[in-house]
C-alpha positions in Angstrom: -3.4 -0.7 12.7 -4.7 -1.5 9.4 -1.9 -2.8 6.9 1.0 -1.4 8.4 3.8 -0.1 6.0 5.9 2.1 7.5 9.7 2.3 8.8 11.5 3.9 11.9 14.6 5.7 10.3 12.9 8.0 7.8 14.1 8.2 5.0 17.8 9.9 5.3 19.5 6.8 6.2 17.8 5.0 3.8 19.8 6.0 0.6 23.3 5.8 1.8 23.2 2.7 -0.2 25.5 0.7 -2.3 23.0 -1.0 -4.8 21.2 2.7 -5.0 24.3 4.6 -4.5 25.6 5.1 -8.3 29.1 5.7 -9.3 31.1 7.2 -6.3 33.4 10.1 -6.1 36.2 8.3 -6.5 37.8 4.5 -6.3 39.9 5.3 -3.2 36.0 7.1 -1.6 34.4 4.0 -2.2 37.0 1.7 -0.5 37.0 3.9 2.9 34.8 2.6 5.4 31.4 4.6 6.0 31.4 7.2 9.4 30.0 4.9 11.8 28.8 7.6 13.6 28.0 10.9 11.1 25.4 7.6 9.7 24.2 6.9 13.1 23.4 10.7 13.8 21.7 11.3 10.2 19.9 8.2 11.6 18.6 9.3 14.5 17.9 12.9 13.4 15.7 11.2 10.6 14.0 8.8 13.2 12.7 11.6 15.3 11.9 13.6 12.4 14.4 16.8 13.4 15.4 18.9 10.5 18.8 19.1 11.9 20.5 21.3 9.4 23.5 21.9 10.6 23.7 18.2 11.2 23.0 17.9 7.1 25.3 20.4 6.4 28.0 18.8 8.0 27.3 15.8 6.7 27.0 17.2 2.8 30.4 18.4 3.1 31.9 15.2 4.5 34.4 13.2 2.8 31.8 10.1 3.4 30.4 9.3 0.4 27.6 7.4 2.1 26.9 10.0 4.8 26.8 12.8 2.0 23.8 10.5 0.3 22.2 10.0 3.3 22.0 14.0 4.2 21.0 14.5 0.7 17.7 12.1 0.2 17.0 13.3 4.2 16.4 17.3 3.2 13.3 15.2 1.3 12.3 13.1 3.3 12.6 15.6 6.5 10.9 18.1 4.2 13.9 20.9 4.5 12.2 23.3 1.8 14.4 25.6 3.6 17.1 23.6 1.3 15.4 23.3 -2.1 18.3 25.4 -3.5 21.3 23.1 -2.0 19.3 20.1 -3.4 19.1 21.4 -7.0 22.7 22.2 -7.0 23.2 18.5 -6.1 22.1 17.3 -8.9 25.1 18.1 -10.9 27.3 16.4 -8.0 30.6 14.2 -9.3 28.9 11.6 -6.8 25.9 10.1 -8.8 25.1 8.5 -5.4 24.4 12.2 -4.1 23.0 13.4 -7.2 20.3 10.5 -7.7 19.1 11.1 -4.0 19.0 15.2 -4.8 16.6 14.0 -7.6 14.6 11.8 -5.4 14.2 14.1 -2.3 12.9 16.9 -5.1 10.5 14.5 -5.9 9.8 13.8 -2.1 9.1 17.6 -1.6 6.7 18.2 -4.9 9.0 21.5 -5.0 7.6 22.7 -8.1 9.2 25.9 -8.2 10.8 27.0 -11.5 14.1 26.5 -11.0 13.6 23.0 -9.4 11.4 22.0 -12.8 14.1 23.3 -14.4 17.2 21.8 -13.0 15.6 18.7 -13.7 15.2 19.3 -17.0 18.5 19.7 -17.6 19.0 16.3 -15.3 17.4 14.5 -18.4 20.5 14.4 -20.3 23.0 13.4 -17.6 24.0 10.4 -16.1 21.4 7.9 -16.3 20.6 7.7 -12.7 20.3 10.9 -12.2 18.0 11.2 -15.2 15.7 8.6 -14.2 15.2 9.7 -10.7 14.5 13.2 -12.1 11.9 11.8 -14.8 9.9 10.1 -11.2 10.8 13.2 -9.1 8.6 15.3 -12.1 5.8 12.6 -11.6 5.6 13.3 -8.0 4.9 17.1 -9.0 2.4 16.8 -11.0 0.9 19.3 -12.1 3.1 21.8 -12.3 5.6 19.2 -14.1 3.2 18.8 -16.6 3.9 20.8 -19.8 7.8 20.0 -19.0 6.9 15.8 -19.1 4.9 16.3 -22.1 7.7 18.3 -24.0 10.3 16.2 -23.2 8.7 12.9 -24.3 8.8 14.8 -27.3 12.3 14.8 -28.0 14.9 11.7 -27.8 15.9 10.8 -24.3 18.1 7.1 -23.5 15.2 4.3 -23.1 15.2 4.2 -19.2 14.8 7.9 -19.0 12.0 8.0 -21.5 10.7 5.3 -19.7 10.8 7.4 -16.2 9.1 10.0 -18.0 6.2 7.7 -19.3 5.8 6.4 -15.8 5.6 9.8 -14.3 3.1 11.0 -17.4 0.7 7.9 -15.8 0.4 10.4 -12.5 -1.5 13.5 -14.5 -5.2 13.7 -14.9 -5.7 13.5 -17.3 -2.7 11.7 -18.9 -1.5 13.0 -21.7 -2.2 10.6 -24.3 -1.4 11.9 -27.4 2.4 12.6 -25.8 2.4 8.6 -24.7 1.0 6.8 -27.1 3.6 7.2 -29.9 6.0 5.8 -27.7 3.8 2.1 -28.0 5.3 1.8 -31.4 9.2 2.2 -29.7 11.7 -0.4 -30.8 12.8 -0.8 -27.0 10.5 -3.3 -25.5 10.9 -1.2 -21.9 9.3 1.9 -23.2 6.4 0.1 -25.0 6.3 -1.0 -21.4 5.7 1.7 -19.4 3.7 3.4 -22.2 1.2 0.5 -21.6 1.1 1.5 -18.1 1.2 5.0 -18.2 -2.4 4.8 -20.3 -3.6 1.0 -19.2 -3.1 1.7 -15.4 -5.1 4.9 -14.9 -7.7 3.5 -17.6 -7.8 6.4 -19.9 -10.2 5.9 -22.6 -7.8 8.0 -24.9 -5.4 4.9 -25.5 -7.6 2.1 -25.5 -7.5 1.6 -29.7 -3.2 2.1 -29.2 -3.7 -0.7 -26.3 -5.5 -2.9 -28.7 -2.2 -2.7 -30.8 0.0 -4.2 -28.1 -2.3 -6.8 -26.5 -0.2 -8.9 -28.0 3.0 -7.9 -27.3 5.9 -10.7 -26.0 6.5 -8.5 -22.9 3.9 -10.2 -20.4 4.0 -6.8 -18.4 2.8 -4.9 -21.6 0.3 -7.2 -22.2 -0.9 -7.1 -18.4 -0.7 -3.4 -18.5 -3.3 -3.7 -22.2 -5.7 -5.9 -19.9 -5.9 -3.4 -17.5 -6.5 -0.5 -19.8 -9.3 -2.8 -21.9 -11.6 -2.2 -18.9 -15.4 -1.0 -19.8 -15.3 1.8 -18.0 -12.5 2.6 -20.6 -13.4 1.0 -23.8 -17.0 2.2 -23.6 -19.8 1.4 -25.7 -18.1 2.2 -28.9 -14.9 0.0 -28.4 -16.4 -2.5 -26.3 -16.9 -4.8 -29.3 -13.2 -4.9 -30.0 -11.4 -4.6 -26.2 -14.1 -7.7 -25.1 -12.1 -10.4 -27.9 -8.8 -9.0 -26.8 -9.5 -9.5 -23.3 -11.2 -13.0 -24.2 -7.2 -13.7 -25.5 -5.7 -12.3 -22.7 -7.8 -14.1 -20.1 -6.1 -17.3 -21.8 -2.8 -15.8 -21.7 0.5 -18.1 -21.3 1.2 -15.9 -18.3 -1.2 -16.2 -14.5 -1.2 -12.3 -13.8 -2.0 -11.1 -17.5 -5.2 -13.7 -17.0 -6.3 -12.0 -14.1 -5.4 -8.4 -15.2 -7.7 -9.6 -18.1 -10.2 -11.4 -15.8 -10.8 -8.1 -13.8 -11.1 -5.7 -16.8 -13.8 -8.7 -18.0 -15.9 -7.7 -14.9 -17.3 -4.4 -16.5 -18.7 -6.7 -19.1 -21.5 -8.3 -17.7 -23.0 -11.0 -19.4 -21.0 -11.0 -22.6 -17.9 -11.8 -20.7 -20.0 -14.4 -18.9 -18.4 -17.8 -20.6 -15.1 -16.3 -20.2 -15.5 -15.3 -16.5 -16.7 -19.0 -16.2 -13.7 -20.7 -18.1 -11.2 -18.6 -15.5 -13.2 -19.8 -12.7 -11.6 -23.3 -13.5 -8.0 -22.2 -14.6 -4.8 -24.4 -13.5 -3.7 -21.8 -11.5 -5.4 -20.8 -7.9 -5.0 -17.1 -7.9 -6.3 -16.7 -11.7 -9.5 -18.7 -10.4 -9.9 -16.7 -6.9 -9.8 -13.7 -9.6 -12.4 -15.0 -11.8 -14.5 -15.5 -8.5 -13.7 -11.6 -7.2 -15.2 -10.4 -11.1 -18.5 -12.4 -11.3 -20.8 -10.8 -9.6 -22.0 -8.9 -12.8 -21.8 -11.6 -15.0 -23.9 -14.3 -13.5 -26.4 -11.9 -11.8 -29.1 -13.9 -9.7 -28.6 -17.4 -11.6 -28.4 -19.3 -8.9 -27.6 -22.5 -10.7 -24.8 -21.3 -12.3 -23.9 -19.9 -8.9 -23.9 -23.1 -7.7 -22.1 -24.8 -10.5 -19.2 -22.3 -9.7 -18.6 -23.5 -6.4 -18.2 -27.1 -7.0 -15.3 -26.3 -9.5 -13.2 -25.2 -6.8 -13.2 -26.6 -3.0 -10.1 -23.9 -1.9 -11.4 -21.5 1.3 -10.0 -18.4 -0.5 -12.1 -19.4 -3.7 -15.0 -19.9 -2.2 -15.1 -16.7 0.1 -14.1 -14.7 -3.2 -17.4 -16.4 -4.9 -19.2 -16.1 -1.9 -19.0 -12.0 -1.8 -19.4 -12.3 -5.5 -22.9 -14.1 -5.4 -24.2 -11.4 -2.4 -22.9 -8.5 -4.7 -25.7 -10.3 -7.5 -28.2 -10.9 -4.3 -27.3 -14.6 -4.4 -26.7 -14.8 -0.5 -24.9 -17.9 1.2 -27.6 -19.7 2.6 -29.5 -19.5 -0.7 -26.0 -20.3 -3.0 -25.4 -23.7 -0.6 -27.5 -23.9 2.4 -25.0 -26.5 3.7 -21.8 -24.4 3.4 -23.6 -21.5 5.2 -24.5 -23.5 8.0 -21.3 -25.0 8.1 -19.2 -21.6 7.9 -21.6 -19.9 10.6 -21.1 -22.7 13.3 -17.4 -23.3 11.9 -14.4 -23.4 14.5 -12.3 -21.6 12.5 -12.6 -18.0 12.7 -12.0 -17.3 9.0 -15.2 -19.1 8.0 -17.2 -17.1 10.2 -16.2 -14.0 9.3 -16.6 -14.9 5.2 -20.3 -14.9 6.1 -20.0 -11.7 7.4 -17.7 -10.2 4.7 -20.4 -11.6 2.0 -22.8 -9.9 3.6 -21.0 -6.3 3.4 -22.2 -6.6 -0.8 -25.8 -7.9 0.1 -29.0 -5.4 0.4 -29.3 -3.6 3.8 -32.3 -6.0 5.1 -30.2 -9.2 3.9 -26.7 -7.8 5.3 -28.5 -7.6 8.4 -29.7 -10.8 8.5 -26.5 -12.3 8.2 -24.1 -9.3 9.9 -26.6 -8.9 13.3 -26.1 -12.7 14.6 -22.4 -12.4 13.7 -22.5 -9.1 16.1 -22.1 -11.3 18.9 -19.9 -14.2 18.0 -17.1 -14.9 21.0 -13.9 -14.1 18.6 -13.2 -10.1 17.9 -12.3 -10.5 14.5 -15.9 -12.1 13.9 -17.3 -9.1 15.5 -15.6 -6.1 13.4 -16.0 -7.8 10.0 -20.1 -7.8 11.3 -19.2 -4.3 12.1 -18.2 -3.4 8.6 -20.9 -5.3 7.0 -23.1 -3.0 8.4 -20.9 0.5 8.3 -22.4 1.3 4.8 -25.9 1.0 6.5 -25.1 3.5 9.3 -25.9 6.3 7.6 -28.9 5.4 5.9 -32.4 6.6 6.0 -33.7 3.5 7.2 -30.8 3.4 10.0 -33.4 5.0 12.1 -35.7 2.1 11.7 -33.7 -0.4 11.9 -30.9 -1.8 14.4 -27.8 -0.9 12.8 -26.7 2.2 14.1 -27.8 1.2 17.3 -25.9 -1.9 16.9 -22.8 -0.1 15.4 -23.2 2.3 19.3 -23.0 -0.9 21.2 -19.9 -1.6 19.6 -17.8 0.9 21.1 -18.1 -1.2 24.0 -17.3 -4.1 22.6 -13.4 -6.0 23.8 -11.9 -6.0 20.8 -10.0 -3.1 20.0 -10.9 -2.8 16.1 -14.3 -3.8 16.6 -14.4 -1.0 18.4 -12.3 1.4 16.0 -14.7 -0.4 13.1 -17.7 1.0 14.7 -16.7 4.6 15.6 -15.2 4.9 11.9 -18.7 4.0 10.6 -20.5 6.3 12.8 -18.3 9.0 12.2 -20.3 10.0 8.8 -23.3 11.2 10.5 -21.2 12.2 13.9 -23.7 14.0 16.5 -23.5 15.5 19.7 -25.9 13.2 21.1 -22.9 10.0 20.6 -20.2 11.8 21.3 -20.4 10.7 25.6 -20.5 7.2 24.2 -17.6 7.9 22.0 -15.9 9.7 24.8 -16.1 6.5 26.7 -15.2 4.4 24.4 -11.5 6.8 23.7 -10.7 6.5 27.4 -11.2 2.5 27.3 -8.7 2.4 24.4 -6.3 4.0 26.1 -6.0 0.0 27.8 -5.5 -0.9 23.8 -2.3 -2.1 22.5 -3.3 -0.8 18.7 -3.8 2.6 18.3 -6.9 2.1 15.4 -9.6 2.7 18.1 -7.9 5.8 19.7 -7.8 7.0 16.3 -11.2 6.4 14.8 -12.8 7.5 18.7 -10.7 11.0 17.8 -12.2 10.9 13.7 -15.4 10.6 15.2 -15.0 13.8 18.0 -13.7 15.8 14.7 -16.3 15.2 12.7 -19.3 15.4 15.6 -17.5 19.2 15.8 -17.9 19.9 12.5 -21.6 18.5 12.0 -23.5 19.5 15.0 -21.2 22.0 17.1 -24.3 23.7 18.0 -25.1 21.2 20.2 -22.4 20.6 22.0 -23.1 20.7 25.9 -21.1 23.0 28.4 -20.7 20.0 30.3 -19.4 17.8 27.0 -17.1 21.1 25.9 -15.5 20.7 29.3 -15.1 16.9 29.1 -13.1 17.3 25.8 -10.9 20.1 27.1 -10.3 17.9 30.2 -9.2 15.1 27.5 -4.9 14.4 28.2 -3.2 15.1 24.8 -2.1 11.7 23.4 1.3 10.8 23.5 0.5 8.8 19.9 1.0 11.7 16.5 -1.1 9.8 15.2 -4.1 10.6 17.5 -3.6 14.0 17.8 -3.7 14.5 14.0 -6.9 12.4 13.7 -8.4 15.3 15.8 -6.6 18.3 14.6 -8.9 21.3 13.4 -11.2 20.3 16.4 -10.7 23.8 18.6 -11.5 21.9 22.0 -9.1 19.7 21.7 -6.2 22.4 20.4 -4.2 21.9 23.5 -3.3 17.8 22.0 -0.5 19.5 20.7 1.2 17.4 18.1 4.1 15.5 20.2 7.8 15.5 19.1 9.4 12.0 18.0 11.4 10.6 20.6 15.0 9.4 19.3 17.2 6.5 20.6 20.2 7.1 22.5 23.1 7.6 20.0 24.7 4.0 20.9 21.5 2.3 19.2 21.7 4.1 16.3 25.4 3.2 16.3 24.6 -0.9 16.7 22.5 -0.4 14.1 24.9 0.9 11.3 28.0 -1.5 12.6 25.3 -4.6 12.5 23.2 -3.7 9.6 24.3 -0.6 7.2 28.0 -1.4 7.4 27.7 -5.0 6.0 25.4 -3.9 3.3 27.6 -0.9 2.3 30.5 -3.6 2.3 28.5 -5.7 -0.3 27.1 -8.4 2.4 23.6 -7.9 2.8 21.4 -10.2 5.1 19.6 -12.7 4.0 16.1 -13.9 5.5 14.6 -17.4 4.8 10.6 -18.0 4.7 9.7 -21.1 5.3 6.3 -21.3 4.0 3.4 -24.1 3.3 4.5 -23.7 -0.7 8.2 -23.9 0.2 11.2 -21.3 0.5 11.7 -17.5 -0.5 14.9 -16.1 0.6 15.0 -12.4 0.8 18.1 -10.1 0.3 17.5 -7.2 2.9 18.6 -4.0 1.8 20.5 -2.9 5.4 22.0 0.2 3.6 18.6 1.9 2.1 16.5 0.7 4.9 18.4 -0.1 8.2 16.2 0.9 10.8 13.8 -1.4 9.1 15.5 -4.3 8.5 17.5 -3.8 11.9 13.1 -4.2 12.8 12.4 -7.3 10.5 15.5 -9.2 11.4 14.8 -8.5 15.6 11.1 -9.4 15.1 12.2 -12.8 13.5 14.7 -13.7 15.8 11.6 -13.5 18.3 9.8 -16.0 16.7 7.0 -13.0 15.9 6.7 -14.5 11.8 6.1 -18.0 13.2 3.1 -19.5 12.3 1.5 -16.2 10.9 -0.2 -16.3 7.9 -0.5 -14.8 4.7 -3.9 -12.5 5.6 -4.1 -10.7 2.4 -3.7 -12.4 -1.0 -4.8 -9.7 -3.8 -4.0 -11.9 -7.6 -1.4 -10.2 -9.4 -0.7 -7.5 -7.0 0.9 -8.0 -3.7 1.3 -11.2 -0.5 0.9 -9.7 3.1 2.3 -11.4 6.1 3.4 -10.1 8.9 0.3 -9.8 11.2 -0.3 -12.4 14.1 -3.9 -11.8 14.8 -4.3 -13.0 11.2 -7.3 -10.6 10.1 -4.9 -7.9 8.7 -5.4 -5.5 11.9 -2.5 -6.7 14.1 1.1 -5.4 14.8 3.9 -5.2 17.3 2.2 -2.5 19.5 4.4 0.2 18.4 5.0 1.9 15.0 8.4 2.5 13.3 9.3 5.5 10.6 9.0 5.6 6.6 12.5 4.6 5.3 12.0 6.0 1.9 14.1 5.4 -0.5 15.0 4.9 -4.5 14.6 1.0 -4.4 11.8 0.5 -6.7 8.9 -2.3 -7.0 9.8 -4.5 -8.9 8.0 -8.1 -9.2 9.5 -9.6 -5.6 10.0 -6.5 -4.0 9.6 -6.7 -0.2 7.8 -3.2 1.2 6.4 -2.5 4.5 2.9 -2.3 4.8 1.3 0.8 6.2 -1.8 3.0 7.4 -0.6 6.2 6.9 2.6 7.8 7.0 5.2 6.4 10.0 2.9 3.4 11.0 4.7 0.6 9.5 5.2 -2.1 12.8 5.4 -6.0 11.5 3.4 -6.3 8.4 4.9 -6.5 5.2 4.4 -7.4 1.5 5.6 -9.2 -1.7 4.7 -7.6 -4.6 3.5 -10.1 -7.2 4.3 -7.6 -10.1 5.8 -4.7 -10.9 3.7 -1.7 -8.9 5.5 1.9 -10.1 2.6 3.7 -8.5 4.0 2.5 -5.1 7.8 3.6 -6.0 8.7 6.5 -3.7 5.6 5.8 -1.1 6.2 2.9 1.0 9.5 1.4 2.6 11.2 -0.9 0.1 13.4 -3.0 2.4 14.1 -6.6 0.7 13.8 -8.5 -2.2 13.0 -12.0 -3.2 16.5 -13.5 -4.3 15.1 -16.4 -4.7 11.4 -18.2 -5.0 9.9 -16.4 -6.8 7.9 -19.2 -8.4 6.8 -20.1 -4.4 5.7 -16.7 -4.5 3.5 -16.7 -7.3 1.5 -19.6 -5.8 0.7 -18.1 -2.2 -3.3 -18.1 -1.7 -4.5 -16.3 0.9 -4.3 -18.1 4.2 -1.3 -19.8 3.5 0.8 -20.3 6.9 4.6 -18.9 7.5 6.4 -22.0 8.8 9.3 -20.0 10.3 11.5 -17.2 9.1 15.1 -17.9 9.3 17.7 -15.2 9.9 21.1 -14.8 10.6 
């Protein structure tokens, strides 16, 4: 299960929350204890995905204000369009709590209907967190929303709700500029903020010259949001000459993620951005110089000297890996870079070494990859194997496949041992599926069903799918009947990975299963009534850089953090390591076969919820929706884009300078909870 990110509870539990829960009815509301058990049934009717709605309408006409915000952000995040009409008339609701989630769950629908585009419009000019949850619910609609955003960023709104609307403007293709950019000359220093994003983020060439303007801006986020926007593929020919000196500035910038913001959008550059490129390859700061590696490749070309100059600067794993893949993207290939360090990483005990030759080779030419990826094919550790695999998966469906081994390799892997091996090599086949495979697939889904990850299940049922839809004329009578003879999966997951294939239209999607009440119940009383109450949980990482201490968020998020906190107290975070290190965008832990493709062996629900991410925000990884196990990430900067999509269930209270200097590899000492 590939970065997991998902949560258990859904989504209706998830805003019954103080921090998110605005101003409540009433002082003498607020003080009575939350309904143990109204929370515990939204809980479980969210965790098995049930639009109860005569559960929700009980609970909107409680006198609990928390159950009454629950019920509301659940007719979202259970998709109650049934509802649309009880949501918009939530939005006016004395209880900003309830109103704010009658925003979000809009949003969480896309309901663009006009009266829904509409009532948030007037939403605008309420209370403030309403407003701002209606400017993001408008974002999530689009399209539709489009003309509405674009008028009302013409007219005075409070800052926070003009910046909700910039934010959501930064979702439209294309964005439009000529509403944004005026708001780059804005007195408040949060709009010029999210103006920068809402034109740097998606790159749009329309507000490069505005960018230019507030490169230099004292908000380091604006200036990181400028970087990004001064790419190539925005500037152009025409404004390259003045976005490249910018980006020269901000690649030297007081501030680690505006240099590698900078030192990403220098990659389009080539060789002009060369001496730059090489000056952040030996920055002070780790991340900034694995970044400069990642955006070389372009810049050096085939100069193998100053390949090779590059990797004395820097003896770090992580670096060197990052430069590594650089230099095959450029046809500079290990063994020719430092003949030494390729024999060393190929023959290396560690695992991770081995399988850097093989992710270098994934940018090479199809004749070098092979080279490299074929020995790797049989190397005794799984995670070895299935980064070979995916060096060679762009190869599978090449011309020359049929000449050469890969495909034939990439077959022989659905037998291999390790479960995403094996989901690696059915996913790369699965481009030019065939009749002819599909037995060899067909095996290979019937050995998974021994697997404790669900990834080659899945890819085995991608790959039936899409041999349906490219050669049905081939199917056998004898390979129909094996597929109609298949058992429907008890995994959702599975079953939609095949849906659309008619011999398989008996895997009938299978209903959630729910907990027994009482679960649900020990999970409010231990988790969501403390938080409610103003006592959230606390979780202590203990890692190689030092301590972060996370404030869990028990009342937005409980069947989540109810997950975290168990999996801790097991001992599952100890030792693990920090597999995925992207420079100024988010730290993943969380996985203990260390390769990014590990979990718990089961999957818990989304747990949606208004909690936004913020630099320090703790989310839960995922592979698609409801897949979210044990892996987890710390965002290293604000990422709006990921607001409303993944589970927000923590935050770093504290260490948030440890944070910043995590480098991929980094080791989780322990994880203390209470």
């Amino acid at each position: 299960m590939r970065p997991p990110l998902a949560s258990l509870a859904a989504a209706a539990l998830t805003v019954a929350l103080a921090a998110c829960a605005g101003r409540a009815a009433g002082a003498g509301a607020a003080a009575r204890a939350p309904d143990a058990r109204l929370l515990a049934e939204l809980l479980r009717a969210s965790d098995a995905r049930r639009a109860d709605t005569l559960l929700l309408d009980r609970a909107l006409a409680a006198a609990d204000p928390p159950a009454r915000r629950a019920a509301a952000l659940a007719l979202g995040q259970l998709r109650v369009g049934a509802r649309v009409a009880r949501l918009q008339s939530l939005l006016v609701d004395p209880d900003t709590g309830v109103a704010a989630n009658a925003a979000f769950a809009l949003g969480l629908l896309r309901d663009s209907t006009p009266g829904t585009l509409a009532a948030l419009q007037r939403s605008l000019s309420g209370e403030p967190v309403v407003a701002t949850e209606a400017g993001w619910a408008m974002g999530e609609i689009g399209a539709p929303a489009r003309a509405a955003i674009a008028a009302e960023l013409g007219v005075p709104h409070r800052a926070p709700v003009t910046a909700a609307l910039l934010v959501a403007a930064s979702r439209l293709r294309p964005v439009p500029v000529d509403a944004v950019v005026p708001h780059l000359r804005s007195d408040d220093p949060a709009v010029v903020r999210a103006a920068a994003y809402a034109v740097g983020r998606p790159r749009d060439p329309g507000g490069v010259r505005a960018l230019l303007q507030v490169a230099q801006a004292a908000d380091a986020e604006t200036r990181s949001y400028a970087a990004r926007g001064l790419a190539r593929a925005a500037a152009g020919d025409s404004l390259a000459t003045l976005a490249l000196p910018a980006l020269g500035r901000l690649a030297a910038d007081v501030q680690p993620h505006v240099r590698i913001a900078a030192l990403a959008s220098l990659s389009g550059y080539g060789a002009a951005a060369r001496e730059m490129l090489r000056a952040g390859a030996r920055d002070r700061d780790a991340n900034v110089r694995i970044a400069a590696a990642q955006a070389l490749s372009t810049a050096l070309a085939s100069d193998t000297a100053a390949w090779r100059q590059l990797w004395s600067a820097d003896t770090g794993f992580m670096y060197r890996r990052s430069l590594a893949a650089a230099a095959a993207r450029a046809g500079v290939l290990l063994p020719a870079l430092v003949p030494s360090a390729a024999h060393a990483w190929q023959r290396s005990a560690d695992w991770r070494y081995r399988a850097a030759v093989a992710d270098a080779a994934a940018g090479a030419p199809p004749q070098r990859a092979g080279e490299l990826a074929l020995p790797l094919l049989r190397d005794p550790d799984g995670r070895v194997r299935a980064a070979a695999y995916a060096a060679l998966a762009p190869f599978a469906d090449s011309a020359q496949s049929q000449a050469q081994p890969w495909r034939r390799e990439l077959l022989r892997g659905l037998d291999d041992t390790d479960f995403f091996a094996r989901a690696t090599a059915a996913s790369a086949l699965s481009g030019k599926a065939r009749a002819s495979e599909t037995p060899a697939v067909l095996r290979a889904y019937q050995a998974a069903q021994r697997d404790s990850g669900n990834d080659a299940r899945i890819a085995a049922a991608g790959y039936l799918l899409a041999a349906w839809r490219n050669d049905s004329l081939a199917f056998t009578d004898s390979l129909r009947a094996a597929l109609r003879a298949l058992e429907p999966p008890a995994d959702p997951l599975v079953a939609a990975a095949a849906q659309g294939l008619p011999l398989l239209a008996h895997w009938q999607m299978p209903p959630a299963a729910a907990r027994p009440l009482g679960w649900y119940e020990d999970v409010v009383r231990a988790v969501q009534r403390p938080a409610l109450a103003g006592v959230p949980p606390r979780a202590v990482l203990y890692t190689e850089r030092g301590r972060i201490t996370l404030e869990l968020f028990g009342a937005d998020a409980p069947i989540t953090v109810h997950n975290f906190l168990t999996l801790a107290r097991a001992g599952y975070f100890r030792g693990t390591r920090f597999h995925r290190v992207v420079p100024g965008f988010v730290a993943q832990d969380g996985d203990p076969r260390g390769d990014g493709n590990g979990g718990p062996g089961y999957a818990i629900r989304d747990e949606l919820n208004r909690r936004r991410y913020a630099r320090g925000a703790v989310g839960m990884a995922l592979s698609g929706p409801d897949t979210g196990g044990s892996q987890y990430f710390l965002t290293l900067a604000p990422q709006p884009h990921l607001d409303g999509h993944y589970t927000v269930f923590a935050r770093v209270a504290d260490g948030l300078a440890v944070m910043d200097a995590l480098v991929q590899g980094d080791r989780i000492v322990d994880v203390e909870v209470p």
